[in-house]
Residue frames as a rotation matrix with the C-alpha (Angstrom) as fourth column:
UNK 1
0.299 0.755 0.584 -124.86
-0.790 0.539 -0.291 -23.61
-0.534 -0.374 0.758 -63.99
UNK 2
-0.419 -0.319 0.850 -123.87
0.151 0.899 0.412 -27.50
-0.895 0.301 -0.328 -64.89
UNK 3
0.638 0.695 0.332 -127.34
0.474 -0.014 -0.880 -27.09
-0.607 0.719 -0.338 -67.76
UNK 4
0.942 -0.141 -0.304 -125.06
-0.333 -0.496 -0.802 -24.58
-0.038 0.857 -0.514 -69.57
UNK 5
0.041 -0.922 0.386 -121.42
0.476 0.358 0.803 -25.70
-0.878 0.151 0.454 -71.30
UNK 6
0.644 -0.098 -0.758 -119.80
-0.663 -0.565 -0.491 -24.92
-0.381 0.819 -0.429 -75.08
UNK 7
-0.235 -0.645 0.727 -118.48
0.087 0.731 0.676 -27.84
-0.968 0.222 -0.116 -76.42
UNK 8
0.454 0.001 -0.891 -117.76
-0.811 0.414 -0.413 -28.58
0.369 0.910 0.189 -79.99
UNK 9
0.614 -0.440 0.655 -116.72
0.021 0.839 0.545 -31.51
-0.789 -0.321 0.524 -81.27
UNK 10
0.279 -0.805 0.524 -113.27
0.960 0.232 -0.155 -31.88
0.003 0.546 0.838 -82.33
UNK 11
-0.267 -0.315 0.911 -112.49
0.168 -0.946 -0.278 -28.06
0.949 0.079 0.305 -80.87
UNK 12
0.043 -0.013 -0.999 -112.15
0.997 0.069 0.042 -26.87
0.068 -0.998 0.016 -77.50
UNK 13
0.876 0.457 0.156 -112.99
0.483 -0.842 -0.242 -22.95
0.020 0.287 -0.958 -76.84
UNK 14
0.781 -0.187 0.596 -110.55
0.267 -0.764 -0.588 -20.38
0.565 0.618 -0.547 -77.19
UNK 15
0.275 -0.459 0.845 -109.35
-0.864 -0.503 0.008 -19.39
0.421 -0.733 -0.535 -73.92
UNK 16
0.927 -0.180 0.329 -108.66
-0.059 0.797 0.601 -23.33
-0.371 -0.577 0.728 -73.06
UNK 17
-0.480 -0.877 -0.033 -104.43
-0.705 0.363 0.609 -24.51
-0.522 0.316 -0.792 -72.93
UNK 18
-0.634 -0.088 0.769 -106.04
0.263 0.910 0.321 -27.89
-0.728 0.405 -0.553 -74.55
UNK 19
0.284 0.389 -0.876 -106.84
-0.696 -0.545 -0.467 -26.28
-0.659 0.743 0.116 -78.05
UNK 20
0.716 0.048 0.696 -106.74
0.398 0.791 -0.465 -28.77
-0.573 0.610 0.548 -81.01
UNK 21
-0.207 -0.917 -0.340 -103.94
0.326 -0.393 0.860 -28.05
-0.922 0.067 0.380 -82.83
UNK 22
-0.122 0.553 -0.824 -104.18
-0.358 -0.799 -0.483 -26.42
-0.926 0.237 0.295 -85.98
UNK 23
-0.698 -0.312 -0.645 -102.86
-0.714 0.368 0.595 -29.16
0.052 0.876 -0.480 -88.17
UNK 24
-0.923 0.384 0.001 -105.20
0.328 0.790 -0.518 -31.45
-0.200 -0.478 -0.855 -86.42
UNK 25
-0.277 0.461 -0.843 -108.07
-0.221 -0.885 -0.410 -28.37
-0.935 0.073 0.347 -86.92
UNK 26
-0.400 -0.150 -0.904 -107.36
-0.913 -0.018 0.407 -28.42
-0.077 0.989 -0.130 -90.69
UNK 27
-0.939 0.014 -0.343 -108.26
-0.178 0.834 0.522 -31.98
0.293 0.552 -0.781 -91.04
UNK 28
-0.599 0.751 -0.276 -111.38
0.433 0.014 -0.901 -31.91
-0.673 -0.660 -0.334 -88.43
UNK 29
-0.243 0.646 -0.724 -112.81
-0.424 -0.742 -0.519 -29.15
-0.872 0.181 0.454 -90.85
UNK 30
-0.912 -0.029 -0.408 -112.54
-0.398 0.294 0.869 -31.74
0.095 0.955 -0.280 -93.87
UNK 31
-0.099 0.924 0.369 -115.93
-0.984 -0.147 0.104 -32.84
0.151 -0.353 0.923 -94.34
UNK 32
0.472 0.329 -0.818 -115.34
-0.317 0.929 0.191 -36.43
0.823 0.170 0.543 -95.11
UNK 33
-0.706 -0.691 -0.153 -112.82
0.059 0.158 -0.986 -36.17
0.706 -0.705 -0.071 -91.98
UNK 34
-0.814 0.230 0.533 -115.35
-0.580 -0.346 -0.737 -34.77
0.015 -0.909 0.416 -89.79
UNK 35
-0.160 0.262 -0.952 -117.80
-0.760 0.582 0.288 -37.37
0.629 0.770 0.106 -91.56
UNK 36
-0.123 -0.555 -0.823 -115.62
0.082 0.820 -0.566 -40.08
0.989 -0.137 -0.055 -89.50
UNK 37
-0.928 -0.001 0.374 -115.18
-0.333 -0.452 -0.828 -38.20
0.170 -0.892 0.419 -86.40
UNK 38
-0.113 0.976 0.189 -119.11
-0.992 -0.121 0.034 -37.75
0.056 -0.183 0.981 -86.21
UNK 39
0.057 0.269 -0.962 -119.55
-0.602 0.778 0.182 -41.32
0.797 0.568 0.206 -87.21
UNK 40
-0.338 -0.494 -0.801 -117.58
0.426 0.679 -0.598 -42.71
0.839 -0.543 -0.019 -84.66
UNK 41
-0.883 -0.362 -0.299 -118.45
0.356 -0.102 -0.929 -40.28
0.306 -0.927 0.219 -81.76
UNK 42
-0.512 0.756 0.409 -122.06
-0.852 -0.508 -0.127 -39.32
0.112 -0.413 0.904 -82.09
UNK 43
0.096 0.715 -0.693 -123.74
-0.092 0.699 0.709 -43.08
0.991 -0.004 0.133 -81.69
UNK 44
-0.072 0.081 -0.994 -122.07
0.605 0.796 0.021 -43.49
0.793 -0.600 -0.106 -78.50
UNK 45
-0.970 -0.159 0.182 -122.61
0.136 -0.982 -0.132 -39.93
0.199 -0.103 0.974 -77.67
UNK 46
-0.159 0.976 0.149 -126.32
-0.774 -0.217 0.594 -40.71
0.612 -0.021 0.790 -77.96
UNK 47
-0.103 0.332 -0.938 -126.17
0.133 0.939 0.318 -43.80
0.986 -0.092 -0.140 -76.21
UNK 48
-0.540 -0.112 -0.834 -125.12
0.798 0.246 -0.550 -42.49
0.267 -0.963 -0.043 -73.10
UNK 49
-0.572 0.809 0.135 -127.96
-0.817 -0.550 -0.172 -39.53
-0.065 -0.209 0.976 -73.16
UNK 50
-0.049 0.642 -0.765 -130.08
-0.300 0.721 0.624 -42.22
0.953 0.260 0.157 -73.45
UNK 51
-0.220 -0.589 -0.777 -128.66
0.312 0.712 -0.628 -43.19
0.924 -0.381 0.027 -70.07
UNK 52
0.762 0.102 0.640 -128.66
0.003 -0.988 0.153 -40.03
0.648 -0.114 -0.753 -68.91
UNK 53
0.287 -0.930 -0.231 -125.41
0.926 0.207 0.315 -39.85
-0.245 -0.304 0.921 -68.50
UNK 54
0.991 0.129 -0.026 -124.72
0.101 -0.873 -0.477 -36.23
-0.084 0.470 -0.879 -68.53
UNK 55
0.634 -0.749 0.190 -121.56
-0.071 -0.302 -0.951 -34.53
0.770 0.590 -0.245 -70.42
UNK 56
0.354 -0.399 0.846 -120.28
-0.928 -0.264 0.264 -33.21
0.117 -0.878 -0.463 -66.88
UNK 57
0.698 0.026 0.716 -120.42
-0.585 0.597 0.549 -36.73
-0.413 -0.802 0.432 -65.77
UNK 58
0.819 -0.460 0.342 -118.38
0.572 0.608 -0.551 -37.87
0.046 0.647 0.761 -68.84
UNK 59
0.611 -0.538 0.581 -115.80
0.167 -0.629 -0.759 -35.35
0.774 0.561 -0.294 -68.32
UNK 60
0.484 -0.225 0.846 -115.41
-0.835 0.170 0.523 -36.31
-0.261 -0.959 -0.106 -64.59
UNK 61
0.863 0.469 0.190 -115.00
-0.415 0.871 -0.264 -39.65
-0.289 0.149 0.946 -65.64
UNK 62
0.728 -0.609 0.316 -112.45
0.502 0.159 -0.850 -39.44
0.468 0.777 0.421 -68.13
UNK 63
0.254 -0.738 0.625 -110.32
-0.709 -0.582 -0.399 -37.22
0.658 -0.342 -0.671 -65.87
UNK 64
0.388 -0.731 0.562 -110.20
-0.915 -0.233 0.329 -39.64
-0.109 -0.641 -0.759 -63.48
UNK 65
0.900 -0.399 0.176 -109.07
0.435 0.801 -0.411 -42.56
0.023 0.446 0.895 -65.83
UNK 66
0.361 -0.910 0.201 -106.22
-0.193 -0.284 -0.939 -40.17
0.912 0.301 -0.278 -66.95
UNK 67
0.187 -0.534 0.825 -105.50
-0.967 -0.248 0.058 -39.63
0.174 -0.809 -0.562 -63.10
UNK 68
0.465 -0.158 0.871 -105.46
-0.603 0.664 0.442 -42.94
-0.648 -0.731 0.214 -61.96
UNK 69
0.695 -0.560 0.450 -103.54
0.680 0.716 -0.158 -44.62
-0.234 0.416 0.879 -65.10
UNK 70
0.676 -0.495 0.545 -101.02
-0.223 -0.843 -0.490 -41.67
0.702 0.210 -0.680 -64.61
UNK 71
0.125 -0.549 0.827 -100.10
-0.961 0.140 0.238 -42.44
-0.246 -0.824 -0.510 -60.78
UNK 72
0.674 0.150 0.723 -100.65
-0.363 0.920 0.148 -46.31
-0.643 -0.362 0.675 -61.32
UNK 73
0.830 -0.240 0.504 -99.26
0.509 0.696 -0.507 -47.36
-0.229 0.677 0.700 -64.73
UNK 74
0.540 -0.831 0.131 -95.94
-0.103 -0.220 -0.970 -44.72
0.835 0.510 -0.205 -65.49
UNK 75
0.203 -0.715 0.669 -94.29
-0.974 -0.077 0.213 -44.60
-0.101 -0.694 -0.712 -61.94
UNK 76
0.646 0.260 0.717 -94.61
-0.260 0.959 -0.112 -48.59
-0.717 -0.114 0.688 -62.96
UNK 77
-0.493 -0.840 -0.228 -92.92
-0.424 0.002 0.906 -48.23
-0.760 0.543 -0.357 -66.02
UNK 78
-0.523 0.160 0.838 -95.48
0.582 0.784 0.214 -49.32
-0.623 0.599 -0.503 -67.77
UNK 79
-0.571 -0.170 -0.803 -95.38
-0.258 -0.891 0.373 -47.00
-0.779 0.420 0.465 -70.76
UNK 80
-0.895 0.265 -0.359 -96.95
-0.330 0.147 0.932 -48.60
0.300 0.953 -0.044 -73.51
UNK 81
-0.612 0.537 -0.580 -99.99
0.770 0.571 -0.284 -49.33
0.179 -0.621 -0.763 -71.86
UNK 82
-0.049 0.161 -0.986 -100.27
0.562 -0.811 -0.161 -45.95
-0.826 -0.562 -0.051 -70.49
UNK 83
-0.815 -0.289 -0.503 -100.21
-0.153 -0.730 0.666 -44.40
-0.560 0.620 0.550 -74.06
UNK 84
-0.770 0.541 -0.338 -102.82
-0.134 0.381 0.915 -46.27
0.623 0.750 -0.220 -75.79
UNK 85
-0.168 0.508 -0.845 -105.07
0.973 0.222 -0.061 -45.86
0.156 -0.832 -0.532 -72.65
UNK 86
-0.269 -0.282 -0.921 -104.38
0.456 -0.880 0.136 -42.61
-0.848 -0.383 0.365 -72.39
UNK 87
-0.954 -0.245 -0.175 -104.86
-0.083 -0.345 0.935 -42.13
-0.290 0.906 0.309 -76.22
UNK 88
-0.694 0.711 0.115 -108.52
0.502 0.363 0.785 -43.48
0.516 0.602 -0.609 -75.93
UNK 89
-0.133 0.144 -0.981 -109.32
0.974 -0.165 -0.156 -41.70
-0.184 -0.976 -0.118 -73.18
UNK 90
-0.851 -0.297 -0.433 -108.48
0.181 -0.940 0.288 -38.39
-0.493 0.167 0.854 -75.20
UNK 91
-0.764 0.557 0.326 -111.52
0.385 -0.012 0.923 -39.13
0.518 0.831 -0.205 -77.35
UNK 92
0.305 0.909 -0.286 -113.91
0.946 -0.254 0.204 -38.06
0.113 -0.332 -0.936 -74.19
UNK 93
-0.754 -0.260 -0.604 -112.39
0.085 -0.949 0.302 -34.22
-0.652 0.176 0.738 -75.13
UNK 94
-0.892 0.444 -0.080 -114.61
-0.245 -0.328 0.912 -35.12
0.379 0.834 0.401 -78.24
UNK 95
-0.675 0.562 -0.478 -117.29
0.630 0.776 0.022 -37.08
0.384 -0.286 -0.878 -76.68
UNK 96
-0.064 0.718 -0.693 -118.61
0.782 -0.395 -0.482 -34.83
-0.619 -0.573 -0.537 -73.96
UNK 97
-0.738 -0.189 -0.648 -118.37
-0.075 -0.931 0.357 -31.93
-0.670 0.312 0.673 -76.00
UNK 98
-0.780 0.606 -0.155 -120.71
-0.130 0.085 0.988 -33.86
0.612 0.791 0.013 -78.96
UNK 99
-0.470 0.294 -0.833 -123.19
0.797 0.547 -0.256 -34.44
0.381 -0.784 -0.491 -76.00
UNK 100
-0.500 -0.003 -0.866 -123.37
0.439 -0.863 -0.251 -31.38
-0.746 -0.506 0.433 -74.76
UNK 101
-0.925 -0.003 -0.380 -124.01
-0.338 -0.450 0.826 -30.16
-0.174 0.893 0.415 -78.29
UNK 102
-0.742 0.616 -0.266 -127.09
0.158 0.545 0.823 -32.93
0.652 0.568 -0.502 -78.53
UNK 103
-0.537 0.292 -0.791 -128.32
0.839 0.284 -0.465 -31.98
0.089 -0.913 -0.398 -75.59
UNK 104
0.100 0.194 0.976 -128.43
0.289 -0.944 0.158 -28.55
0.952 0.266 -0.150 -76.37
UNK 105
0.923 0.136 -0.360 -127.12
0.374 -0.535 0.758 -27.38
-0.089 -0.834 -0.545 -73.03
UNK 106
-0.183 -0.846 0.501 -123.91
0.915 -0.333 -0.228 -25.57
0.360 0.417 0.835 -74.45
UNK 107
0.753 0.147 0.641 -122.54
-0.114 -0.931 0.348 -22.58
0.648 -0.335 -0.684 -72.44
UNK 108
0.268 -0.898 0.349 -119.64
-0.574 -0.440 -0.691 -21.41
0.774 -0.015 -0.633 -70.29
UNK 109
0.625 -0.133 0.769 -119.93
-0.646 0.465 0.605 -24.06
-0.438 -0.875 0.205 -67.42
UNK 110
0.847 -0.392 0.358 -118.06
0.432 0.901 -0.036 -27.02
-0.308 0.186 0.933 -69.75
UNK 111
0.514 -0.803 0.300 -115.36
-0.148 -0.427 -0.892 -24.41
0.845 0.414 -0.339 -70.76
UNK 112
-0.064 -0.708 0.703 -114.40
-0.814 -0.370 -0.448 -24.15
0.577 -0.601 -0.553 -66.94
UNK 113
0.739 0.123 0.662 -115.28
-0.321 0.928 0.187 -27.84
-0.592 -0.351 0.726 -65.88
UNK 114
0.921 -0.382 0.069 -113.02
0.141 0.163 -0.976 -28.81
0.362 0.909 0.204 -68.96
UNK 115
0.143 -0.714 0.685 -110.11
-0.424 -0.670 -0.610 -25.77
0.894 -0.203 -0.399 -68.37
UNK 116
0.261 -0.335 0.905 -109.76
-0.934 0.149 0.324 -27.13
-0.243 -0.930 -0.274 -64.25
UNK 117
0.796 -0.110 0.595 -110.23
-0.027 0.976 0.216 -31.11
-0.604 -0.188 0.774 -64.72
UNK 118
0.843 -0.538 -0.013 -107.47
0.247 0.409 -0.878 -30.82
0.477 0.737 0.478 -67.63
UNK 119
0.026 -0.997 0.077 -104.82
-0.530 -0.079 -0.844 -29.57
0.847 -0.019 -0.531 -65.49
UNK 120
0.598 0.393 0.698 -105.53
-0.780 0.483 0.397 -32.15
-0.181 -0.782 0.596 -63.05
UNK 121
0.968 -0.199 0.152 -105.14
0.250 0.709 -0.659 -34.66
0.023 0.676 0.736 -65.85
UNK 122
0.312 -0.949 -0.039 -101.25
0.098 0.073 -0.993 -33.09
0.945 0.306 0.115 -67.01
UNK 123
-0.109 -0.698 0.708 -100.29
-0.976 -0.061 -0.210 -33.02
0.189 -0.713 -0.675 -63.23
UNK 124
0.819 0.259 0.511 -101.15
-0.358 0.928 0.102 -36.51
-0.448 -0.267 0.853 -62.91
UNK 125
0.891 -0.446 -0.082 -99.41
0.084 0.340 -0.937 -37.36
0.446 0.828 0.341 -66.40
UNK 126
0.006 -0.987 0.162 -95.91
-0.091 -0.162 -0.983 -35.51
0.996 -0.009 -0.091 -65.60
UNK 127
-0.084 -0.387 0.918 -96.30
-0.996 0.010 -0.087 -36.24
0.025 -0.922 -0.386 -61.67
UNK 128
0.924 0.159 0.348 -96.68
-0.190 0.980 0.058 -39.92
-0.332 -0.120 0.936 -62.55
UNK 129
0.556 -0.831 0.015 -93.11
0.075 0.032 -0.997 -39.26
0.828 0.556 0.081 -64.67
UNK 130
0.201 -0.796 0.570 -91.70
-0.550 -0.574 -0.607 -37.86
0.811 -0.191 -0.553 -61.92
UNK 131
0.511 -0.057 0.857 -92.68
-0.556 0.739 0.381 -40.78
-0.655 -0.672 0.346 -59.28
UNK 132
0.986 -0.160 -0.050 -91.21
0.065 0.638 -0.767 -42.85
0.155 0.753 0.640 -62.17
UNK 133
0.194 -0.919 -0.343 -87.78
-0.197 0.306 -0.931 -41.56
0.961 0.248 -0.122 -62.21
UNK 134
0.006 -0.179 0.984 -88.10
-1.000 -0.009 0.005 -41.37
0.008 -0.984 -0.179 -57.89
UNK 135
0.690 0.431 0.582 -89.20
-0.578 0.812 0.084 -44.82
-0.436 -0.395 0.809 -57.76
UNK 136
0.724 -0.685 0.084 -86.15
0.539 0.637 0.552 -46.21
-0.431 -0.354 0.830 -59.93
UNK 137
0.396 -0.777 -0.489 -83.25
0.434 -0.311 0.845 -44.00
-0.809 -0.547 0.214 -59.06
UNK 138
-0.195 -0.432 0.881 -83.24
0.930 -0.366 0.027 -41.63
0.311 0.824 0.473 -62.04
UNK 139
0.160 0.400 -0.903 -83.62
0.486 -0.828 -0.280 -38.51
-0.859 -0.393 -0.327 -60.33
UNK 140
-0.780 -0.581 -0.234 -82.76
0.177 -0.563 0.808 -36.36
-0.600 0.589 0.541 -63.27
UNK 141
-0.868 0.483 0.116 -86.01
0.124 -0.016 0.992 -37.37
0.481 0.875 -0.046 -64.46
UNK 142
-0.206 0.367 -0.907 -87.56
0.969 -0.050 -0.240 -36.63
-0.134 -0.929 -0.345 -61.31
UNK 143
-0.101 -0.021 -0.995 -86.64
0.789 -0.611 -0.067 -33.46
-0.606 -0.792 0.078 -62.12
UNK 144
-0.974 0.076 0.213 -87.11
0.190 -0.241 0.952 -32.80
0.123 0.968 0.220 -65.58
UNK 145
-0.050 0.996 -0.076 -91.23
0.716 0.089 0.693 -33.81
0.697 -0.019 -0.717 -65.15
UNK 146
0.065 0.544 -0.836 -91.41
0.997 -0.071 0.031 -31.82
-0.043 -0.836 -0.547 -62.44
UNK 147
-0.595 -0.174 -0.785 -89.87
-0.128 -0.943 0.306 -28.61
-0.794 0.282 0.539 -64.37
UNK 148
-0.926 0.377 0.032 -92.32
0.270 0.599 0.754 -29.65
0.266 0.707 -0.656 -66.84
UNK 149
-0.348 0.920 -0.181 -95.00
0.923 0.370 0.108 -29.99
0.167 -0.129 -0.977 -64.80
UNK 150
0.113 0.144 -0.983 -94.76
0.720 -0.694 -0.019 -26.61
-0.685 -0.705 -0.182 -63.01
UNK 151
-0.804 0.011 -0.595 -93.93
-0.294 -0.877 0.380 -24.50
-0.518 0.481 0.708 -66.05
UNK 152
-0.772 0.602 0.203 -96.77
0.280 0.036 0.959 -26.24
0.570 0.798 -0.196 -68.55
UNK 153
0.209 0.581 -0.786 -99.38
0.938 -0.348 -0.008 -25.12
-0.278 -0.736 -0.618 -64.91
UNK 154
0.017 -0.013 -1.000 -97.93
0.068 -0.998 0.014 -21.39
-0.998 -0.068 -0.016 -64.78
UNK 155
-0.966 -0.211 0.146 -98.24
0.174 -0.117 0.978 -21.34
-0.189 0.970 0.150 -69.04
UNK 156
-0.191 0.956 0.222 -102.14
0.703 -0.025 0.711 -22.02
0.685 0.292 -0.667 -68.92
UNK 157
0.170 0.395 -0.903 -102.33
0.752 -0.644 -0.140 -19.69
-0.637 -0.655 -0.406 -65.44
UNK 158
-0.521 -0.297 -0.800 -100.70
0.216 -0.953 0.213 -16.81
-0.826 -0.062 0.561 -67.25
UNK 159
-0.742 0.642 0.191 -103.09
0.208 -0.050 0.977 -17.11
0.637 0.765 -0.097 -70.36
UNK 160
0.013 0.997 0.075 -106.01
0.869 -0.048 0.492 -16.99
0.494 0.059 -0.867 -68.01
UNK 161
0.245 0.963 0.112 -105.07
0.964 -0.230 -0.131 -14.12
-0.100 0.140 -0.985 -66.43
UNK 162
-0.738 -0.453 -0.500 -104.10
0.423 -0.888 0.180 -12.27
-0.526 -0.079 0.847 -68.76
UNK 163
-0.444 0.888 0.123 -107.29
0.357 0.049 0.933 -12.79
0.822 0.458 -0.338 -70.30
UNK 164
0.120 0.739 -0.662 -108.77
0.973 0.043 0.225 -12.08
0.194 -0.672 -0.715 -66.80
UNK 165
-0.294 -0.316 -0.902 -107.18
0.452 -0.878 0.160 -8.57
-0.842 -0.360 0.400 -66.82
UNK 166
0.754 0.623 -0.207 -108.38
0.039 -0.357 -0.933 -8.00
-0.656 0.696 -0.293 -70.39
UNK 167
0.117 -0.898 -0.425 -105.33
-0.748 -0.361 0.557 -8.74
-0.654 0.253 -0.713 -72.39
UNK 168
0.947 0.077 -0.312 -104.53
-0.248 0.792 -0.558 -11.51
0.204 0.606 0.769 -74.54
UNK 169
-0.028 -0.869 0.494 -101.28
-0.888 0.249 0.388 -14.25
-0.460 -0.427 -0.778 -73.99
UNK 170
0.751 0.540 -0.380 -101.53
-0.643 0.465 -0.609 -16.53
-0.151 0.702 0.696 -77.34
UNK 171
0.548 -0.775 -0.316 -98.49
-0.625 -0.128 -0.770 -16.76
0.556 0.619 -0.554 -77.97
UNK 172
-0.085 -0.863 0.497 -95.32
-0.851 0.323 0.414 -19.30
-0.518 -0.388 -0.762 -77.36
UNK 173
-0.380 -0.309 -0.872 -93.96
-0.760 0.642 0.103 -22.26
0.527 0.702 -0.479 -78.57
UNK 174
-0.759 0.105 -0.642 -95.27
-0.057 0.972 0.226 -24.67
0.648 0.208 -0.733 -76.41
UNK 175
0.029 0.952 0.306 -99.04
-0.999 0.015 0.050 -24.67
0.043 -0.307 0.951 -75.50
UNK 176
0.092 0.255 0.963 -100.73
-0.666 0.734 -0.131 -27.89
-0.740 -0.629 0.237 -73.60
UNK 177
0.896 0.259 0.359 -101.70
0.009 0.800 -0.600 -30.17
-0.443 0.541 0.715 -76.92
UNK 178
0.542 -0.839 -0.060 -97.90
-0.482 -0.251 -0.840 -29.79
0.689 0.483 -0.540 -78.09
UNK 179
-0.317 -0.581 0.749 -96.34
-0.944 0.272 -0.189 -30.37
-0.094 -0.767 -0.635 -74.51
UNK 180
0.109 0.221 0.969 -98.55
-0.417 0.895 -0.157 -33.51
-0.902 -0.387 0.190 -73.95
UNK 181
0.732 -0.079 -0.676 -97.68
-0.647 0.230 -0.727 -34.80
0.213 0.970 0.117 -78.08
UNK 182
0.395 -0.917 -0.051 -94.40
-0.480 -0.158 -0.863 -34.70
0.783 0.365 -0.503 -77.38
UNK 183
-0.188 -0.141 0.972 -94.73
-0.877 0.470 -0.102 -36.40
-0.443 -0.871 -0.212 -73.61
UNK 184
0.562 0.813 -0.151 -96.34
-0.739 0.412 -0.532 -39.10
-0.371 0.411 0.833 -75.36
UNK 185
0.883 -0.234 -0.406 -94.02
-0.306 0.367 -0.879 -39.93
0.355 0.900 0.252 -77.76
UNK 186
-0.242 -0.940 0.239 -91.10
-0.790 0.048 -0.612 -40.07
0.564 -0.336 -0.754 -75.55
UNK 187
0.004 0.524 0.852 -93.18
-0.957 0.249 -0.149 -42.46
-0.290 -0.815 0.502 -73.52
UNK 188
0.820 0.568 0.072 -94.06
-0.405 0.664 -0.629 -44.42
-0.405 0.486 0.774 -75.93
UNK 189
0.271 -0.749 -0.604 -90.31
-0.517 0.416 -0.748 -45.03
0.812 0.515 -0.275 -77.23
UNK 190
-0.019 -0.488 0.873 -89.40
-0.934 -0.302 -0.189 -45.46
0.356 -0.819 -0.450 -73.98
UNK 191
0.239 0.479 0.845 -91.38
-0.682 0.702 -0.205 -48.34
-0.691 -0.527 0.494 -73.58
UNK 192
0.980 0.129 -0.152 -90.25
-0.199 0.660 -0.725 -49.90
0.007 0.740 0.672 -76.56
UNK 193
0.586 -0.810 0.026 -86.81
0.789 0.577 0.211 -49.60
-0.186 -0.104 0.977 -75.33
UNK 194
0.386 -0.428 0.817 -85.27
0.514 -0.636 -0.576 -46.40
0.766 0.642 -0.025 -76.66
UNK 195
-0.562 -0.628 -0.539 -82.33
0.823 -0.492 -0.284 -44.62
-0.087 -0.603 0.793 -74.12
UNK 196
-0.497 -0.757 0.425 -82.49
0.867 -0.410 0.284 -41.62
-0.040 0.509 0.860 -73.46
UNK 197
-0.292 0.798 0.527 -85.58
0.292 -0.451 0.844 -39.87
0.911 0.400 -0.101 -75.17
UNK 198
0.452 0.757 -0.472 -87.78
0.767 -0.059 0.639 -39.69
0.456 -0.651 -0.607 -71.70
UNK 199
0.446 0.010 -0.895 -85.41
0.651 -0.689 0.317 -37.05
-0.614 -0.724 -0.314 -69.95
UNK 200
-0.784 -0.606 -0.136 -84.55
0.440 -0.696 0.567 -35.39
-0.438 0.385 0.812 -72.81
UNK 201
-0.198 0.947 0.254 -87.95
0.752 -0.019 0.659 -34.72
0.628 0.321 -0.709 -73.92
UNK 202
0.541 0.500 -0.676 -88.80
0.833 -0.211 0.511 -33.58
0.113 -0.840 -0.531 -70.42
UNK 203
-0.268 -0.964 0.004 -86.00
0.883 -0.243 0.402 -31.58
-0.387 0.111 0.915 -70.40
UNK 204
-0.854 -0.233 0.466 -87.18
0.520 -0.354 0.777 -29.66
-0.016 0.906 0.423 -73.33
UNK 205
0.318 0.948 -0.020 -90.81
0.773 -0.247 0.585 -29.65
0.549 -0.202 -0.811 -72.39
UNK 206
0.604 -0.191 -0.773 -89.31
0.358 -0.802 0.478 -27.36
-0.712 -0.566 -0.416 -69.17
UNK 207
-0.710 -0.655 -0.258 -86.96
0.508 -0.731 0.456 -25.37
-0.488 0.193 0.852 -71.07
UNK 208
-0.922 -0.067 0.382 -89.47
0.382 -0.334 0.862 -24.52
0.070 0.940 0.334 -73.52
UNK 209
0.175 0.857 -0.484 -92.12
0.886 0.077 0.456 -24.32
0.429 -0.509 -0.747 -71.04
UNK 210
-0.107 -0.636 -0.764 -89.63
0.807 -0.504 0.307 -21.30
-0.580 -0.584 0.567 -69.64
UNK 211
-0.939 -0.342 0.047 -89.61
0.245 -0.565 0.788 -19.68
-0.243 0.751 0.614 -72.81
UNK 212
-0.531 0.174 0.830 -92.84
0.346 -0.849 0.399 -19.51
0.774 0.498 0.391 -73.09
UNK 213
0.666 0.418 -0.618 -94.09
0.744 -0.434 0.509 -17.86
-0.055 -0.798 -0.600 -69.88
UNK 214
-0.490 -0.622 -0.610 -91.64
0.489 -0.776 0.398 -15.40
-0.721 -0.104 0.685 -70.96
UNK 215
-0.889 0.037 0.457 -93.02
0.325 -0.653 0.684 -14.45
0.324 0.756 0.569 -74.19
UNK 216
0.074 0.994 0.084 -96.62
0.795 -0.110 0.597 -14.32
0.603 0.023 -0.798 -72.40
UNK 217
0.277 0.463 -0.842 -95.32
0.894 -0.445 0.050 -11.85
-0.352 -0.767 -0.537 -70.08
UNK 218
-0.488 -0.561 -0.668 -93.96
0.519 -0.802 0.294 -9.97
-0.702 -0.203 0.683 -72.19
UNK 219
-0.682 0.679 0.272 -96.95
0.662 0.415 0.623 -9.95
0.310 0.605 -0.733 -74.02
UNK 220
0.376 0.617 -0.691 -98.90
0.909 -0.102 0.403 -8.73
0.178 -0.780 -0.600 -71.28
C-alpha cells in the first residue's frame, strides 16, 4: 500500500543497489554531521507535508528530473550542467525518505517505489551517454554506456533475486552508488575539457560491472 514505505534519512534499506556508501554512512552517523543533514532536509521536508505533498509524489518527481536532464542535457554535451542538477536532485533520496519518516507511514512500499524508479533514473543517465557518443560520432562511447548500462541493470537484478530465492548476493566491486560516483566524475571532467576520461570510465564501469555479476553468481 502507497500509506506504508521505510525510508531513513541519509540510508536506503538493505536489499536496495542505491545503498549509501559506507564512507558516506560513517559520516551520516556523526551527530553534528547528521545535525546538518537534518537541518537542511527536515524544514523543507515539512514544508511540503504541509502541502500535502506526499513522499511517493516526491520520489516520482525527482525521477523524472533525473530522466529528463539525462536524455535532454548529456546527448547535448552539456555535462556540467547535468552534474550539478543531477547532484541536487540526489538530495530527494534524502528528502522523501525524511517525509516518510514524519509522516509516520514507513514500510515496504517506498523500498520498491525507490528500488524500480532508481533504475529508471541510471538507464536514463548511461542511455543519455550513449545517445551522446551516437549523436557526435564517437561510437566507442556508444558502446561503453551501453555495456555499462546493461551490466549495472543485471548487477541490481541478480541481488534481487537472489534475495528472492533466499540467498544473499552482497558482494562485488561495483554496486550502483560507486558506478554512478565514478559516471559523474568522468562527466564532470569531461565538461571541463579533459580527453579521454568519459570512455574510459565507461569502459571500466562495464568491465567491472562483468566482474561483478560474476562474483554474485558465484555467490549464489
Amino acid at each position: 500500500h502507497p500509506a506504508e514505505r521505510s525510508r531513513q534519512p541519509g540510508r536506503r534499506h538493505p536489499v536496495r543497489g542505491w545503498s549509501v556508501p559506507d564512507t558516506i554512512r560513517s559520516v551520516l552517523n556523526n551527530p553534528a554531521a547528521r545535525r546538518v543533514v537534518s537541518g537542511a532536509i527536515e524544514p523543507p521536508a515539512r514544508l511540503l507535508l504541509r502541502m500535502h505533498v506526499s513522499p511517493d509524489a516526491v520520489t516520482l518527481g525527482g525521477t523524472l528530473a533525473v530522466v529528463v536532464v539525462a536524455l535532454v542535457f548529456l546527448p547535448q554535451g552539456w555535462f556540467v550542467p547535468a552534474v550539478i542538477i543531477l547532484f541536487v536532485l540526489a538530495f530527494s533520496d534524502l528528502l522523501d525518505g525524511t517525509m516518510a519518516r514524519m509522516a509516520g507511514t514507513s514500510g515496504p512500499w517506498g523500498n520498491f517505489l525507490d528500488a524500480t524508479l532508481d533504475r529508471i533514473g541510471d538507464g536514463a543517465i548511461f542511455g543519455g551517454l550513449a545517445l551522446y557518443g551516437a549523436f557526435h560520432g564517437q561510437p566507442w562511447i556508444t558502446a561503453a554506456a551501453t555495456l555499462a548500462l546493461v551490466t549495472g541493470q543485471v548487477t541490481s537484478y541478480a541481488k534481487a533475486r537472489a534475495e528472492a530465492v533466499g540467498a544473499t548476493a552482497n558482494v562485488g566491486i561495483a554496486e550502483r552508488a560507486e558506478r554512478l560516483i565514478v559516471a559523474a566524475i568522468a562527466v564532470l571532467l569531461t565538461g571541463f575539457g579533459v580527453p579521454y576520461v568519459l570512455p574510459a570510465a565507461l569502459w571500466l564501469l562495464g568491465a567491472l560491472g562483468l566482474i561483478t555479476i560474476a562474483q554474485r553468481v558465484v555467490t549464489v
